[in-house]
N, C-alpha and C positions, 0 to 999 in steps of 0.2 A: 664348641664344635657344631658344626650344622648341619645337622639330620635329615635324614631324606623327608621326612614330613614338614622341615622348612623350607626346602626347595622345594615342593610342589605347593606350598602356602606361595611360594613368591612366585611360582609360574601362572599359579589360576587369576595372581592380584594383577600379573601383568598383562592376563587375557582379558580382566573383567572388562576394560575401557571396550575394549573391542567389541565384547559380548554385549554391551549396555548400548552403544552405536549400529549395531546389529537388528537388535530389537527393536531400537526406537528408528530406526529406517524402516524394518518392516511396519508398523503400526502405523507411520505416516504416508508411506507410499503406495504401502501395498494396496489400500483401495481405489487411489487411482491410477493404477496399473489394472486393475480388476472394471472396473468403469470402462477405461481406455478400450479392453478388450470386449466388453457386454456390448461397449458401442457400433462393432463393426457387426452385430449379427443381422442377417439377412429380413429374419422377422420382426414384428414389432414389440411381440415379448419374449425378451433373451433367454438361453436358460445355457447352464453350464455341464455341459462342452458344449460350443456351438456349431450348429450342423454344417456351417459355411458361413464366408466371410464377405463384406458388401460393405463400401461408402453410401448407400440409398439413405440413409439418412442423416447424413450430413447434408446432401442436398436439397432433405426436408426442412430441415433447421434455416437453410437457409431462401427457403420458397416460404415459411412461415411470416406473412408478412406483420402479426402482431408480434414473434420477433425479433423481427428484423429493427423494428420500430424502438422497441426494447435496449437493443443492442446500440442504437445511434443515441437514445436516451442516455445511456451508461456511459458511452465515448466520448459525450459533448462534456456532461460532466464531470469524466476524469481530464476532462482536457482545462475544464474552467478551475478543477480544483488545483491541476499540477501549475497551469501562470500561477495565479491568482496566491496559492498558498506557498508559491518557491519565491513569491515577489515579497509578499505579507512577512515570512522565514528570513529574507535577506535583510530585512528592515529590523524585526526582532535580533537575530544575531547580532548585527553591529549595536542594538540597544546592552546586548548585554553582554559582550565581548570589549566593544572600542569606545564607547559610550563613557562620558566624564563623572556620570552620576555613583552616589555614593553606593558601596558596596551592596548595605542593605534592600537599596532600592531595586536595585538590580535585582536580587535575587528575590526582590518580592514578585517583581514584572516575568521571573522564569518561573515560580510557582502558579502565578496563575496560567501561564503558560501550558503546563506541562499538567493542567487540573485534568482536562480528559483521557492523559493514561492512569490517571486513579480513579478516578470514577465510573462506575458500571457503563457502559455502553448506552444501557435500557434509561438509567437516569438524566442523560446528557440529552438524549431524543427525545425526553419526556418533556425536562427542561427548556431545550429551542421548540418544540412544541408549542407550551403556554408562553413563552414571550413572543414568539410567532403570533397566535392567536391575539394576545393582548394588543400587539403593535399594530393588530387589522389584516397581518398581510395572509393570517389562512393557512392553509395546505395548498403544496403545490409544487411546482419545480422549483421556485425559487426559495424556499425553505430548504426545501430539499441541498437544494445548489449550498443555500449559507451553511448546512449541516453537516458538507461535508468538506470545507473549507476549518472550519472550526475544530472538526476531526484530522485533521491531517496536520494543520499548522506546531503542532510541536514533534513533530517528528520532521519538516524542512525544517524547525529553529534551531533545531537541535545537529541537526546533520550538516548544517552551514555552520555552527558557531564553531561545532569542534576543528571545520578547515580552519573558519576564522583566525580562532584561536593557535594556529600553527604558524600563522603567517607574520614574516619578520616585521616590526613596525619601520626595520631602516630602510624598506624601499619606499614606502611612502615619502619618509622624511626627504629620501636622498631627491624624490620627484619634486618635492617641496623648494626645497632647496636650488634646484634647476629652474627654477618660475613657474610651475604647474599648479592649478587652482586644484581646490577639492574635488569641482567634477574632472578637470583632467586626469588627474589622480587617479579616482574610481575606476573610469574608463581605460585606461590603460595600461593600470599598474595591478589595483585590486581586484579590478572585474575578468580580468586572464587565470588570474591563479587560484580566484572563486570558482568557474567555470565548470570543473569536473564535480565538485561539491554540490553546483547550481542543478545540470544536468541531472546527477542522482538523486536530488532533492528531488525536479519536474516528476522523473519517472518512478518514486517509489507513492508522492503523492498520486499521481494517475492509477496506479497500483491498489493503494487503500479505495481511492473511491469507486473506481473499478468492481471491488467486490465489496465494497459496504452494503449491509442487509437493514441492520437494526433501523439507524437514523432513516432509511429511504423508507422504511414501512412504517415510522410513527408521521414522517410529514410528508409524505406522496399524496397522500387522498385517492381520489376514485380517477384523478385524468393524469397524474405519472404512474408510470408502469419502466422500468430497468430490469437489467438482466435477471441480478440472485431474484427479484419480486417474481419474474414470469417462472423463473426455475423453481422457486419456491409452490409456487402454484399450482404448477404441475406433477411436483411429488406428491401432492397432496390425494392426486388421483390413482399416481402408480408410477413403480419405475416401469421404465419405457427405452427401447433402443432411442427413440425420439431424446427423452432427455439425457440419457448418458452420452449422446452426440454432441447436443449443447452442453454440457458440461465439462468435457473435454476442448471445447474451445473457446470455451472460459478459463480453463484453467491454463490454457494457450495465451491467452493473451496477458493474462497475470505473470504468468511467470515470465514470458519475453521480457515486459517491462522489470519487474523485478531483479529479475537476472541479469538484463544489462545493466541498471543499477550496481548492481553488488559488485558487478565485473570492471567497472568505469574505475580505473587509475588516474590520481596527483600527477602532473607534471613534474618532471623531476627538474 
């Protein structure tokens, strides 16, 4: 028989999910919803409720010409990391998706792959660091640049192989079979149905380096400077309607990219 005290054991267990989703939205949202809001205040330090409400410094953020400067730093390189790591990604999947080589090997090429989502952040930047340094080339943009390519590359390998890995091998064949060489092939058969896979690769890599902190501040040096660095910087001094401005359209342009990422649909 099933007692009232087991009906409400099954009502609270079928609340929990909700309650658990509830909480962890608050936890991750609610600060910036609270930012979002600190950021329209009139004056330069917020305080809650605010007295009135003002774009003024949005317009500072972006009259801030170190910046602005910042901001074209961060852009170029998520723009070098999303080619550059969705090209490197497209190359890696077919290594380890359609690729002839023996099981093993394969999955030794996706572990070393896939080494910087196990390993600390701090260590990986430490890492390109001293072989930075050893190889001569320094601190600078282009460490920077290789560091965040290195960072991103198994999350394109990964996000392409599992299209990869959906894709019938009978349209190739059937292509083959018509007289189409392998780059005909790629071109017209594989590279169409890679495409939305390609795209959310580009834009979740744009994404990561976008707001990468760690890697930019162990190989920037003193003459790159990026967004999270100048943001960083400035918390250091205070929060400020100034940076809750710029932070807010940081996390604007993160999440655009991201978002259309996630939202990017397979061809049916």
């Amino acid at each position: 028989m099933v007692t009232r005290l087991d009906r409400l054991l099954v009502r609270g267990a079928g609340r929990f999910p909700g309650a658990v989703v509830a909480v962890t939205f608050c936890f991750l949202y609610l600060p910036v919803v609270v930012v979002g809001y600190l950021s329209l205040s009139p004056g330069a330090q917020p305080t809650i409720p605010l007295d009135g409400f003002s774009l003024r410094w949005y317009g500072e953020v972006f009259a801030d010409r170190r910046f602005v400067r910042s901001m074209l730093t961060s852009l170029g390189l998520g723009v070098f990391a999303a080619v550059f790591g969705t090209t490197l990604g497209l190359a890696a999947a077919y290594t380890l998706v359609r690729s002839r080589l023996r099981a093993s090997v394969r999955g030794a090429i996706g572990a070393v792959i896939a080494l910087p989502l196990f390993v600390p952040t701090v260590v990986v930047a430490f890492g390109i660091g001293i072989t930075a340094n050893r190889l001569g080339i320094g601190f600078g943009l282009l460490p920077v640049a290789l560091g965040h390519l290195f960072w991103v590359l198994p999350f394109s390998t990964f996000l392409i192989a599992a299209r990869y890995g959906e894709l019938d091998p009978a349209f190739s064949e059937a292509a083959r079979d018509l007289g189409a060489d392998r780059v005909a092939v790629f071109r017209t058969v594989t590279l169409p149905l890679l495409l939305p896979a390609l795209v959310a690769s580009a834009l979740f890599c744009f994404a990561l380096s976008f707001n990468e902190f760690l890697i930019t501040f162990f190989l920037s040096g003193s003459g790159t400077t990026t967004v999270p660095l100048e943001i960083f910087g400035k918390v250091r001094v205070g929060a400020t309607s100034f940076l809750n401005a710029a932070s807010v359209i940081v996390l604007i342009i993160g999440a655009l990219a991201a978002g259309t990422a996630s939202a990017i649909r397979e061809p049916t």
